[in-house]
PDB file of N, CA, C and O in Angstrom:
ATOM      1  N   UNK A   1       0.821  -1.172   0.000  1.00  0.00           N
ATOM      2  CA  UNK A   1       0.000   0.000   0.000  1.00  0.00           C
ATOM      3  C   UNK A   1       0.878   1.253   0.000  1.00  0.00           C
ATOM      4  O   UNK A   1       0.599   2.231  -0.693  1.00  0.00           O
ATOM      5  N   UNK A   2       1.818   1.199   0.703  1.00  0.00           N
ATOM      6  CA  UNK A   2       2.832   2.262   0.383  1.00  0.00           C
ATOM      7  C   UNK A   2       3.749   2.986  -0.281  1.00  0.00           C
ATOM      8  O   UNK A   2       4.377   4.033  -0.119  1.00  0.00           O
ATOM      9  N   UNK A   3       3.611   1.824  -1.353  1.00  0.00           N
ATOM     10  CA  UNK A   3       4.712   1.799  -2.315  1.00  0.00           C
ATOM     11  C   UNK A   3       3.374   2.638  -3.409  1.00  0.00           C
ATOM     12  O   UNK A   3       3.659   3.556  -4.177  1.00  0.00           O
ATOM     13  N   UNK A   4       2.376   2.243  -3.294  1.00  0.00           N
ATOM     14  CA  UNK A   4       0.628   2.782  -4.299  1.00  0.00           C
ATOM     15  C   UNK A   4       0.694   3.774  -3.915  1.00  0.00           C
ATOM     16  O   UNK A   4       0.997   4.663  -4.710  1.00  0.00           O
ATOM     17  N   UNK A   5       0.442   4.111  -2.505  1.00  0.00           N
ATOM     18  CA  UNK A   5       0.591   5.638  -2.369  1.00  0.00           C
ATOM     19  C   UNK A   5       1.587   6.812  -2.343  1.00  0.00           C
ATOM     20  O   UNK A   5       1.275   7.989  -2.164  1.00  0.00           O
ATOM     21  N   UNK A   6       2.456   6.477  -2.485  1.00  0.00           N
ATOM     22  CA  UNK A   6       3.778   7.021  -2.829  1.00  0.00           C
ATOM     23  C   UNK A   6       3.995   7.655  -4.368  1.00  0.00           C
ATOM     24  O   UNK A   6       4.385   8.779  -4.686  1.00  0.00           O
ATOM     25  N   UNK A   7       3.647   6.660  -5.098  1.00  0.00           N
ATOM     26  CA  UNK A   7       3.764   6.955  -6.577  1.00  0.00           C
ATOM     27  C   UNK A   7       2.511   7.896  -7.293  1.00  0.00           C
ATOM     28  O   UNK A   7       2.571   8.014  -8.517  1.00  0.00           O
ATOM     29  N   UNK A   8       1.351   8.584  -6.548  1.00  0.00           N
ATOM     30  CA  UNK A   8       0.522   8.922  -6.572  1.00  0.00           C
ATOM     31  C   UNK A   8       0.873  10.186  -6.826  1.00  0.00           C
ATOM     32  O   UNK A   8       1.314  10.762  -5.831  1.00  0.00           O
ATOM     33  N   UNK A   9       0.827  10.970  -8.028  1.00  0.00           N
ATOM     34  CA  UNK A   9       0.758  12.618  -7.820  1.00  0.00           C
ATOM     35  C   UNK A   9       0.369  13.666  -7.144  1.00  0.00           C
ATOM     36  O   UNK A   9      -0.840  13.856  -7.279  1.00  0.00           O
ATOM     37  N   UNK A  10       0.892  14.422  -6.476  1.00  0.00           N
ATOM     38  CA  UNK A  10       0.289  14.991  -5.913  1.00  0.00           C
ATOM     39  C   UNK A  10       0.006  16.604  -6.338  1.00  0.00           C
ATOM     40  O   UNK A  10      -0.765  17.450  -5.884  1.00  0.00           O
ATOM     41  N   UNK A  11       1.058  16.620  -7.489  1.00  0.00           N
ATOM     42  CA  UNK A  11       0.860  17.925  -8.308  1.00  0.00           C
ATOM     43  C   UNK A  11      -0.747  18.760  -8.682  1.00  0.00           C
ATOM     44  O   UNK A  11      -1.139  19.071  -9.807  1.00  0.00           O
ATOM     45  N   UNK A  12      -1.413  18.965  -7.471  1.00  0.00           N
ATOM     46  CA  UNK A  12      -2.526  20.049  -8.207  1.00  0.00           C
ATOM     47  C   UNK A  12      -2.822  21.109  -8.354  1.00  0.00           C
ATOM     48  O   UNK A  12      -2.251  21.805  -7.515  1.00  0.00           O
ATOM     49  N   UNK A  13      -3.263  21.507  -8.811  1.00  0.00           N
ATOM     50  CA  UNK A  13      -3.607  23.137  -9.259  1.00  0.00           C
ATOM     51  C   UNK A  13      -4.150  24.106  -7.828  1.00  0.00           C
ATOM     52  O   UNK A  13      -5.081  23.850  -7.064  1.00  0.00           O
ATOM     53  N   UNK A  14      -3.441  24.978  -7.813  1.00  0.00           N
ATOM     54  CA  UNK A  14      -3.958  25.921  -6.388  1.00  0.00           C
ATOM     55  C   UNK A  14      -5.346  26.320  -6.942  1.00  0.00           C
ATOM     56  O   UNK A  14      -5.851  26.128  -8.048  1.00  0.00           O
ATOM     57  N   UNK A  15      -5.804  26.936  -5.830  1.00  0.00           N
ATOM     58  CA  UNK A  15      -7.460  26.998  -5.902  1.00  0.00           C
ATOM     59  C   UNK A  15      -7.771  28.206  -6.578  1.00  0.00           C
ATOM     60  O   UNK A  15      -8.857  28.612  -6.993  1.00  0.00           O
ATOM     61  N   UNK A  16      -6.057  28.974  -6.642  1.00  0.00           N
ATOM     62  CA  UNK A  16      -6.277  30.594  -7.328  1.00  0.00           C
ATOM     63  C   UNK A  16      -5.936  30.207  -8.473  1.00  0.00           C
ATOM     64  O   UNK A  16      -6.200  31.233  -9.100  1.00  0.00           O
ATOM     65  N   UNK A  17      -5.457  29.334  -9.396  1.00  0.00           N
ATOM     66  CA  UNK A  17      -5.166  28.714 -10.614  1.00  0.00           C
ATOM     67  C   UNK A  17      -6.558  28.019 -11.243  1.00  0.00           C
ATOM     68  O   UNK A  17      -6.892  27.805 -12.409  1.00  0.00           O
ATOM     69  N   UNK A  18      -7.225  27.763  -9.961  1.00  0.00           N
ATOM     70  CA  UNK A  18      -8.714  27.179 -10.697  1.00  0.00           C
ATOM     71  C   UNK A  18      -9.570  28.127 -11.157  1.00  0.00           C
ATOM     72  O   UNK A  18     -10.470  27.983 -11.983  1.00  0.00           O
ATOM     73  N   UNK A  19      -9.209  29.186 -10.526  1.00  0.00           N
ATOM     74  CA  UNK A  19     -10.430  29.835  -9.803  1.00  0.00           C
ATOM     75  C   UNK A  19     -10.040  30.909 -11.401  1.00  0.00           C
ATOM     76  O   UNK A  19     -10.880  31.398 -12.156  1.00  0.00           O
ATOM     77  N   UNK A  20      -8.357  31.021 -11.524  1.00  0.00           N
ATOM     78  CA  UNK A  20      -8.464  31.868 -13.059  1.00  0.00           C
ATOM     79  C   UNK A  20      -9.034  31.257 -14.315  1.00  0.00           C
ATOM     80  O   UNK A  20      -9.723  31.804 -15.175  1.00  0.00           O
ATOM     81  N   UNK A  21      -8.547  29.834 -14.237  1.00  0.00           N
ATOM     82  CA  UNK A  21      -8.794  29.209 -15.483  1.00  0.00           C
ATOM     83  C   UNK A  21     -10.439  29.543 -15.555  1.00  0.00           C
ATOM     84  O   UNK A  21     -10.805  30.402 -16.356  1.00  0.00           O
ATOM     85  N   UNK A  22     -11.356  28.909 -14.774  1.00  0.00           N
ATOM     86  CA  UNK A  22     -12.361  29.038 -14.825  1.00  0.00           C
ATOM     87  C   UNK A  22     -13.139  30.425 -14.983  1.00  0.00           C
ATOM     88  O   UNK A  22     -14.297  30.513 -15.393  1.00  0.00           O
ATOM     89  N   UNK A  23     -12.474  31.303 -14.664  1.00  0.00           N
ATOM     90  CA  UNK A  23     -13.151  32.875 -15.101  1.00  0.00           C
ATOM     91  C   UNK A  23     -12.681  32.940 -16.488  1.00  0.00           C
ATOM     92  O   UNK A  23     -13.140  33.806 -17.232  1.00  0.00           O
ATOM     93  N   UNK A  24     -11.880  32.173 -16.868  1.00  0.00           N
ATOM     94  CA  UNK A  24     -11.888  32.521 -17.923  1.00  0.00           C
ATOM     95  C   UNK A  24     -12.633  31.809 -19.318  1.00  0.00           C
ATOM     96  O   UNK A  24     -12.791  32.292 -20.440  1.00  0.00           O
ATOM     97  N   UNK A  25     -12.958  30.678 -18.858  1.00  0.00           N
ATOM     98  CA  UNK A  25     -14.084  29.589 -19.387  1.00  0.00           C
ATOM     99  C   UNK A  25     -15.061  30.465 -19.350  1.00  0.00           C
ATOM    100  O   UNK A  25     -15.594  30.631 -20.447  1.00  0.00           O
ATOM    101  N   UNK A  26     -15.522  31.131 -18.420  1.00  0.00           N
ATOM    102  CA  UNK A  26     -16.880  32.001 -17.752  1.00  0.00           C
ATOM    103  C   UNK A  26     -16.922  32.827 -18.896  1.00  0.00           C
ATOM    104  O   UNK A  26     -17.775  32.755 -19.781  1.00  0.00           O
ATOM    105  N   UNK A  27     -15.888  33.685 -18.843  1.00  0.00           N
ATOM    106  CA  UNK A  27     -15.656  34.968 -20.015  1.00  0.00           C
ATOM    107  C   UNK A  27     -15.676  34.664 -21.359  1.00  0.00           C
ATOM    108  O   UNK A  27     -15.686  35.766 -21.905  1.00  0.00           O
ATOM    109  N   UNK A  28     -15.688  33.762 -22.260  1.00  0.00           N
ATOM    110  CA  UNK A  28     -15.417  32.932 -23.376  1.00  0.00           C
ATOM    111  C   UNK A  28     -16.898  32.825 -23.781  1.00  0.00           C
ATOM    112  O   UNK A  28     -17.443  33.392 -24.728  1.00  0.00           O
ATOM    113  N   UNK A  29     -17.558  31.812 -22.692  1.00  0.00           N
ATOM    114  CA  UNK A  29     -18.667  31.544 -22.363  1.00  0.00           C
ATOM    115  C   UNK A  29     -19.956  32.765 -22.543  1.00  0.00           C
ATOM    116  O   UNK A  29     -20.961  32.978 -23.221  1.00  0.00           O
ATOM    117  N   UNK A  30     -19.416  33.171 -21.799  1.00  0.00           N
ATOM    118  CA  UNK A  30     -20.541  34.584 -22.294  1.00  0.00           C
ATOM    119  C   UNK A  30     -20.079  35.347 -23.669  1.00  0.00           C
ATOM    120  O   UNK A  30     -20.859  36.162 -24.163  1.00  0.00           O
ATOM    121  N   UNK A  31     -18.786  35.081 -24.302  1.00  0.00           N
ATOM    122  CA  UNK A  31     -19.034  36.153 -25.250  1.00  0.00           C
ATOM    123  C   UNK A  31     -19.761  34.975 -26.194  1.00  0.00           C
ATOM    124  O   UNK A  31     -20.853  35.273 -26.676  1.00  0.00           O
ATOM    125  N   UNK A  32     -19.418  34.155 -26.371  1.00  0.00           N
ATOM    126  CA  UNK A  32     -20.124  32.999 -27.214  1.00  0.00           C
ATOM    127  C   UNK A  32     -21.758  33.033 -27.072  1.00  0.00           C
ATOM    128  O   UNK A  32     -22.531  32.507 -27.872  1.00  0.00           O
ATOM    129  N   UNK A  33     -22.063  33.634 -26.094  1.00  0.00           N
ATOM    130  CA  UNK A  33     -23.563  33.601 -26.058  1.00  0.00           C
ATOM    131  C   UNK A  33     -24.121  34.929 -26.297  1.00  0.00           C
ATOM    132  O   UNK A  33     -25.342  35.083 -26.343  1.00  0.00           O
ATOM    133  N   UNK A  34     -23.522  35.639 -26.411  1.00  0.00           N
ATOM    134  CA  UNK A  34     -23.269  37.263 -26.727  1.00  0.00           C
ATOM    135  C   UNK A  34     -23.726  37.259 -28.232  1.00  0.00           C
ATOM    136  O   UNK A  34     -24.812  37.694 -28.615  1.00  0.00           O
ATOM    137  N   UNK A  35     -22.725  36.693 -29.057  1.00  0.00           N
ATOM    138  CA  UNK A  35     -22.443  36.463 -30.329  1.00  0.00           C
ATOM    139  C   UNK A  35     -23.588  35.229 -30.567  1.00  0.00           C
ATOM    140  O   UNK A  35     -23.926  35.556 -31.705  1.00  0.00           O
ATOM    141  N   UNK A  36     -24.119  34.457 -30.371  1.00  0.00           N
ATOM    142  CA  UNK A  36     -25.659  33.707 -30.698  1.00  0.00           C
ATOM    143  C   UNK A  36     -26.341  34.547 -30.409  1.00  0.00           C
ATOM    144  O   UNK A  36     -27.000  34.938 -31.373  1.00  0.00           O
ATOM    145  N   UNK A  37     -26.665  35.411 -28.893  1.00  0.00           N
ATOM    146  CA  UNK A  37     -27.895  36.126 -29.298  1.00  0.00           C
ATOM    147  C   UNK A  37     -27.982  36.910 -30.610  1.00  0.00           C
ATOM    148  O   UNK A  37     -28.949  36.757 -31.355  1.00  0.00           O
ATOM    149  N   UNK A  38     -26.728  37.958 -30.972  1.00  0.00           N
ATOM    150  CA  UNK A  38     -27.066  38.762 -31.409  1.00  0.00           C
ATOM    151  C   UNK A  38     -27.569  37.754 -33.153  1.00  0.00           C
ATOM    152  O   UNK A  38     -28.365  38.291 -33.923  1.00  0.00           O
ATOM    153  N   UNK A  39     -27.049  36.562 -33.438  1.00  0.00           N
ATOM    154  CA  UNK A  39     -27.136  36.218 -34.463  1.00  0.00           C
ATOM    155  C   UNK A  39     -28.893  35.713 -34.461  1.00  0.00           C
ATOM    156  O   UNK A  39     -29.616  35.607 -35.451  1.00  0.00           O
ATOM    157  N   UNK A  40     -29.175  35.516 -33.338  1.00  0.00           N
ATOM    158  CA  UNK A  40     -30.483  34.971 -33.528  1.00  0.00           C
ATOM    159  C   UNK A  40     -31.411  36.809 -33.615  1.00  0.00           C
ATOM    160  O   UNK A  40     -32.600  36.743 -33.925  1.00  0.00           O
ATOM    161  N   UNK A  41     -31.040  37.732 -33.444  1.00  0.00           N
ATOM    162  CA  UNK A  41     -32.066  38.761 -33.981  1.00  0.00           C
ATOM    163  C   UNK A  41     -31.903  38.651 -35.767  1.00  0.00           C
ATOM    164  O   UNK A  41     -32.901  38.925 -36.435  1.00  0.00           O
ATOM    165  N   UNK A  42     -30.669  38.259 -36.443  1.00  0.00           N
ATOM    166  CA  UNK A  42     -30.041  38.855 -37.455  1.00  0.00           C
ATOM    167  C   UNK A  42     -31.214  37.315 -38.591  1.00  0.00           C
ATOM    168  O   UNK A  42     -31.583  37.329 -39.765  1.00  0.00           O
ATOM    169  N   UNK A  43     -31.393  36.368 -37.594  1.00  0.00           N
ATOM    170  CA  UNK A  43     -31.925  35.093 -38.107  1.00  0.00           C
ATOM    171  C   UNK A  43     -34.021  35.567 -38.351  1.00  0.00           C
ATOM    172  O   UNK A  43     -34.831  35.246 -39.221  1.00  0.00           O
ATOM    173  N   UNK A  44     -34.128  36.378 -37.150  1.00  0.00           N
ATOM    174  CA  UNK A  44     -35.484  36.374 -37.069  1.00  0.00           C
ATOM    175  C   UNK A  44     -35.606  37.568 -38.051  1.00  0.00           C
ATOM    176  O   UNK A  44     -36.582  37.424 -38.787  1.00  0.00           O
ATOM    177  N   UNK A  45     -34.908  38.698 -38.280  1.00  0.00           N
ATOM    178  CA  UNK A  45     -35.265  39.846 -39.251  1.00  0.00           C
ATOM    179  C   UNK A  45     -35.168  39.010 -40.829  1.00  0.00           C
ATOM    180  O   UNK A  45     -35.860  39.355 -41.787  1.00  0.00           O
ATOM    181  N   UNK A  46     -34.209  37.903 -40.867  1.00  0.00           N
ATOM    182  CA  UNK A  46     -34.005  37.746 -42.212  1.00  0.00           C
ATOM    183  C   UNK A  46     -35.445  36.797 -42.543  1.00  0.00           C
ATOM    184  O   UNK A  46     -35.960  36.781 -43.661  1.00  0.00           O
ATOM    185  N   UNK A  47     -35.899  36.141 -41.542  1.00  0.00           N
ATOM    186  CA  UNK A  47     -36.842  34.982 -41.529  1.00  0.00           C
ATOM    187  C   UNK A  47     -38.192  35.701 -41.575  1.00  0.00           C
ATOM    188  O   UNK A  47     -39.173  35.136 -42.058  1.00  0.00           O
ATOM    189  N   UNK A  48     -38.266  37.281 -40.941  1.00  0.00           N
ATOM    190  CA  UNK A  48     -39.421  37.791 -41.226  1.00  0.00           C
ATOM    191  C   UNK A  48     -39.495  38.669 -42.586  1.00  0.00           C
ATOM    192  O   UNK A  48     -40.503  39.259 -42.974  1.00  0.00           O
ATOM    193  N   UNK A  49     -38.204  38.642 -43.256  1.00  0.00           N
ATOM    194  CA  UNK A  49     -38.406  39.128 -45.041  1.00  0.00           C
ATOM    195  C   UNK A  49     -38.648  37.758 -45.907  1.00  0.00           C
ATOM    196  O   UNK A  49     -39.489  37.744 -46.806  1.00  0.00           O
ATOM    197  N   UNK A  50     -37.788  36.499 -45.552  1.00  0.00           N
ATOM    198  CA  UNK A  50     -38.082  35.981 -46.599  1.00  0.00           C
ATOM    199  C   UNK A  50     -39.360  34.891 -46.252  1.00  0.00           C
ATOM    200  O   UNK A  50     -40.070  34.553 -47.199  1.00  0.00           O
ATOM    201  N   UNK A  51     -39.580  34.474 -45.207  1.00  0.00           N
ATOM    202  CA  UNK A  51     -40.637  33.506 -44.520  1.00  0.00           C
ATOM    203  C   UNK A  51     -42.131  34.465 -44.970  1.00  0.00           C
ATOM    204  O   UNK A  51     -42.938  34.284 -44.059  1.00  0.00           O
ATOM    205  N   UNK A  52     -42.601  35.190 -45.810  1.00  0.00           N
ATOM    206  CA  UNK A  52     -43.614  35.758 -46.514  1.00  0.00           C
ATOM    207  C   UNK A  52     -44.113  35.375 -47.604  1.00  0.00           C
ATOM    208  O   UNK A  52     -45.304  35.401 -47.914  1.00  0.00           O
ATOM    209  N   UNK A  53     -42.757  34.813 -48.551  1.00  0.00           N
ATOM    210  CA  UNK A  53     -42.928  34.850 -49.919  1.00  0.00           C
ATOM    211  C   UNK A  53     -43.752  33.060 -49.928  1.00  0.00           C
ATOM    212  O   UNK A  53     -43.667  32.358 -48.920  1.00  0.00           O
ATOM    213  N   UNK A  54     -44.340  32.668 -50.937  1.00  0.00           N
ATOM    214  CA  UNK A  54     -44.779  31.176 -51.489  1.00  0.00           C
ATOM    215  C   UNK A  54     -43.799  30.561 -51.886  1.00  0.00           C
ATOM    216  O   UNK A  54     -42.914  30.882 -52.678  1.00  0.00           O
ATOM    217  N   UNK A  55     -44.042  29.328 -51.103  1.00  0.00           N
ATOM    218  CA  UNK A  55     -43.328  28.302 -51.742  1.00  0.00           C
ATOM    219  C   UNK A  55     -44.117  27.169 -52.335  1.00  0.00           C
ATOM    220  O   UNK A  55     -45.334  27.080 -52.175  1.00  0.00           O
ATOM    221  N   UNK A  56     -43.181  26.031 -53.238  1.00  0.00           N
ATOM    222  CA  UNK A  56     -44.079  24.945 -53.371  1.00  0.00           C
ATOM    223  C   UNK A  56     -44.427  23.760 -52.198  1.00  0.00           C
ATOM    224  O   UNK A  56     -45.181  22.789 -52.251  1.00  0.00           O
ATOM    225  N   UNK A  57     -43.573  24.253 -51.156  1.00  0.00           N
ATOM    226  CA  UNK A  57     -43.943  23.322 -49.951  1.00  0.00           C
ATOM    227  C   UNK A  57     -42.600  22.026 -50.184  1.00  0.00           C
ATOM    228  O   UNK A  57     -41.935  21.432 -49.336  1.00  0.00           O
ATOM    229  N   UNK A  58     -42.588  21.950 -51.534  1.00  0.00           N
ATOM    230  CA  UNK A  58     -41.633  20.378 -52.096  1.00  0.00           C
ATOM    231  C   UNK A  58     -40.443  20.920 -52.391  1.00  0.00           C
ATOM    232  O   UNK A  58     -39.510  20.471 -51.724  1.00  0.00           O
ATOM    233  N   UNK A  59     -40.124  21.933 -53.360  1.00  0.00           N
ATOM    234  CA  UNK A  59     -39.405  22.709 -53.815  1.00  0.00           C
ATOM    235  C   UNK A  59     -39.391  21.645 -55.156  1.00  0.00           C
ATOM    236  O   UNK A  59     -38.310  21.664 -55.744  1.00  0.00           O
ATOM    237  N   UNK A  60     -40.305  20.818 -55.676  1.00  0.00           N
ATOM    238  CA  UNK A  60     -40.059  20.274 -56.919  1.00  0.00           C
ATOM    239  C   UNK A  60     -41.189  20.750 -57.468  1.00  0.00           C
ATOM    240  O   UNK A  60     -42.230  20.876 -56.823  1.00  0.00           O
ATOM    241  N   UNK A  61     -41.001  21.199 -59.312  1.00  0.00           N
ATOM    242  CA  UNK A  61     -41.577  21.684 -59.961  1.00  0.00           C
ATOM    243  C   UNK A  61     -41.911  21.012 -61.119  1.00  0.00           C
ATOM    244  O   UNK A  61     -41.226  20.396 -61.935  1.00  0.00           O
ATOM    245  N   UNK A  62     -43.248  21.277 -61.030  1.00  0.00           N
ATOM    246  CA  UNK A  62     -43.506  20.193 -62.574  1.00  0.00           C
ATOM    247  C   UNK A  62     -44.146  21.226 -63.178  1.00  0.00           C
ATOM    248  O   UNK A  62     -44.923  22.040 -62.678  1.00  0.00           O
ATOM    249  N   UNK A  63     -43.656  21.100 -64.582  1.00  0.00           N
ATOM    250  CA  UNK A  63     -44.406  21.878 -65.531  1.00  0.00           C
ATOM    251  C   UNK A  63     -43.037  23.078 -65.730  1.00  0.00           C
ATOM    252  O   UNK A  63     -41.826  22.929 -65.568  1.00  0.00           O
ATOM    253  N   UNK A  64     -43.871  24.310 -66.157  1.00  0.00           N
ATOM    254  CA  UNK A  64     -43.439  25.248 -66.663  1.00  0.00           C
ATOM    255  C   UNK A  64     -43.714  26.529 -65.519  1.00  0.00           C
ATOM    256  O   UNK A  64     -44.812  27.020 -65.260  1.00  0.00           O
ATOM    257  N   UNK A  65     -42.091  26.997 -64.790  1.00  0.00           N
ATOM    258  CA  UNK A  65     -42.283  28.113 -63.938  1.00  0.00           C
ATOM    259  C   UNK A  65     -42.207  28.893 -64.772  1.00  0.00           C
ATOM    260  O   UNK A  65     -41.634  28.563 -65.811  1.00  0.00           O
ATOM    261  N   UNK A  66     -42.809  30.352 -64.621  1.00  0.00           N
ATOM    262  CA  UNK A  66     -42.303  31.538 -64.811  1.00  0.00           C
ATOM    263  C   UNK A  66     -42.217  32.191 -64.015  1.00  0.00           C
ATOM    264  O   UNK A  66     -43.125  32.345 -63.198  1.00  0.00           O
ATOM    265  N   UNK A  67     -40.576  33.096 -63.946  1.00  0.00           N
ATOM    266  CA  UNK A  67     -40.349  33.868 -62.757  1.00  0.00           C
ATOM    267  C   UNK A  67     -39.892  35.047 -63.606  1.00  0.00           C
ATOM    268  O   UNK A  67     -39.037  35.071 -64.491  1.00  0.00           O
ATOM    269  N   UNK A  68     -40.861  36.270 -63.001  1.00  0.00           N
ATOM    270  CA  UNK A  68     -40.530  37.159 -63.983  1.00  0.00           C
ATOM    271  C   UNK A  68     -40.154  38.203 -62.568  1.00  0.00           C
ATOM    272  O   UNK A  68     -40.333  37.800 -61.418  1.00  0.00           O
ATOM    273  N   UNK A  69     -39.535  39.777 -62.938  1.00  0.00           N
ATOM    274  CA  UNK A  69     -39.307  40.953 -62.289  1.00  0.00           C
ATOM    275  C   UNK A  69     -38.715  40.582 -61.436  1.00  0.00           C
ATOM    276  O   UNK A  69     -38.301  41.369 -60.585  1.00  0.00           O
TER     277      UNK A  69
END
């Protein structure tokens, strides 16, 4: 048992080494959610110009389209 616990690392991170890493996960973290919100306004303005127009529901076309102007 002594020889097991002996060889055991004991190298860990101080609690002020945790405590940075992790603010900084924190900080990352929020800009990442920063940067989704703002993309989800940029998603709903584009979705309320083009989510208006007709579609065929299939997007397959039989026959003859005309797309004019």
């Amino acid at each position: 048992m002594e020889s097991f616990t002996s060889s055991l690392n004991t190298n860990y991170v101080s609690e002020t080494e945790f405590g940075t890493y992790t603010g900084s996960i924190n900080t990352f973290t929020s800009s990442v959610n920063t940067y989704t919100s703002s993309n989800d306004g940029r998603v709903s303005s584009l979705e309320s110009k083009t989510g208006s127009y007709a579609t065929t529901g299939s997007n397959s076309f039989i026959g003859t389209e005309n797309i004019t102007g």
